[in-house]
DRENDO-1510 file (C-alpha; in Angstrom, 1 decimal, always signed):
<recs>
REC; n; res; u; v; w
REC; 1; UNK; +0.0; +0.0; +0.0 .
REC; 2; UNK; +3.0; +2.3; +0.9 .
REC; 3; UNK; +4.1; +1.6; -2.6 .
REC; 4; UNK; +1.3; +2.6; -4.5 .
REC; 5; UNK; +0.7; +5.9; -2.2 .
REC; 6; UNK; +4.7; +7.0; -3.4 .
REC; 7; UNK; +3.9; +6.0; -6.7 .
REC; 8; UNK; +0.4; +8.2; -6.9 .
REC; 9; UNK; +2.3; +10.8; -5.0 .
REC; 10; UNK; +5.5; +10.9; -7.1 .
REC; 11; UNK; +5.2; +14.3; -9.7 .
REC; 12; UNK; +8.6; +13.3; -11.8 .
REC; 13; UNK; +6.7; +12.5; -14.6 .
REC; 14; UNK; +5.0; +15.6; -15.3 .
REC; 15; UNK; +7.6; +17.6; -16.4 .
REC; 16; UNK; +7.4; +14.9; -19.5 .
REC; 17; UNK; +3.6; +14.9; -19.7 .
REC; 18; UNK; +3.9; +18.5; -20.0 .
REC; 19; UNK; +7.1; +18.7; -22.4 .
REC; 20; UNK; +4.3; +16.7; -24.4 .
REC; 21; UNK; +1.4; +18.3; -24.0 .
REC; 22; UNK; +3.5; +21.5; -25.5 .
REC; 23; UNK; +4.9; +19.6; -28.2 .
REC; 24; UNK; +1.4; +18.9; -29.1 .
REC; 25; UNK; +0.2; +22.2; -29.1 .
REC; 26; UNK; +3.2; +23.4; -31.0 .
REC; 27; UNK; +2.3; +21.0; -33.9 .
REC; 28; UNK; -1.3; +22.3; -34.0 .
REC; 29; UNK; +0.0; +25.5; -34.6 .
REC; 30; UNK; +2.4; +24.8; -37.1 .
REC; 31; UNK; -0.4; +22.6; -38.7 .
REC; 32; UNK; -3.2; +25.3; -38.7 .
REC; 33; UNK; -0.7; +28.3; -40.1 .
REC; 34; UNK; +1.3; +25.6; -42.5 .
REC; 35; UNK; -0.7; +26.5; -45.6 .
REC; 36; UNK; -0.4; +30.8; -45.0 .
REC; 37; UNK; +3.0; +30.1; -44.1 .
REC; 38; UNK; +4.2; +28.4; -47.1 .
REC; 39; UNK; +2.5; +30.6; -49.4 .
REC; 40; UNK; +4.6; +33.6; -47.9 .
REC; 41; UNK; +7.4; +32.1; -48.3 .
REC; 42; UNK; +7.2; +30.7; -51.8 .
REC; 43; UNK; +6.4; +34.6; -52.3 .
REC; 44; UNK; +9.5; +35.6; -51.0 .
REC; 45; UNK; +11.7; +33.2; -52.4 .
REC; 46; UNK; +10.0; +33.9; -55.8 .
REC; 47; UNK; +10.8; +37.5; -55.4 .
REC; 48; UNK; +14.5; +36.7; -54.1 .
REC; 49; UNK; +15.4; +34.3; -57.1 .
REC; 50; UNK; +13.5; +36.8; -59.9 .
REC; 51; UNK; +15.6; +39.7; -58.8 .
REC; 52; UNK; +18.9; +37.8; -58.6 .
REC; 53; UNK; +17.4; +36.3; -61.9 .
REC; 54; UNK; +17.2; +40.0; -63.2 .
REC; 55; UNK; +20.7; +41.3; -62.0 .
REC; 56; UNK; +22.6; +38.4; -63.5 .
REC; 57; UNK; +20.8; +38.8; -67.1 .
REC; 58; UNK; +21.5; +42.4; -66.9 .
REC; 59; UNK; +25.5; +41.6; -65.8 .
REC; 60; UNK; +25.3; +38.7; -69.4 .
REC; 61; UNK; +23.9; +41.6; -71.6 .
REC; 62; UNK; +26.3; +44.4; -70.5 .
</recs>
């Protein structure tokens, strides 16, 4: 009985639970914002590429 009232008593497995519970919500959130986010930065790196695009045609033609 002693056992089983440490046991119940015993918190050092919350810090995982909770480490977990984080995790989780932090992959909801990436989840819910995963579609906005990947359309901004397919913008950017559109925009990045077409002006280093632009730049080096300009340096072949001069």
């Amino acid at each position: 009985m002693k056992t089983l009232l440490a046991y119940i008593k015993d918190e050092s497995g919350q810090t995982s639970t909770e480490y977990i519970l984080l995790v989780a919500v932090v992959a909801m959130i990436v989840f819910k914002f995963k579609s906005q986010a990947q359309e901004k930065l397919g913008n950017i790196t559109n925009t990045v590429f077409g002006k280093a695009q632009t730049m080096a045609d300009g340096i072949e033609t001069n």
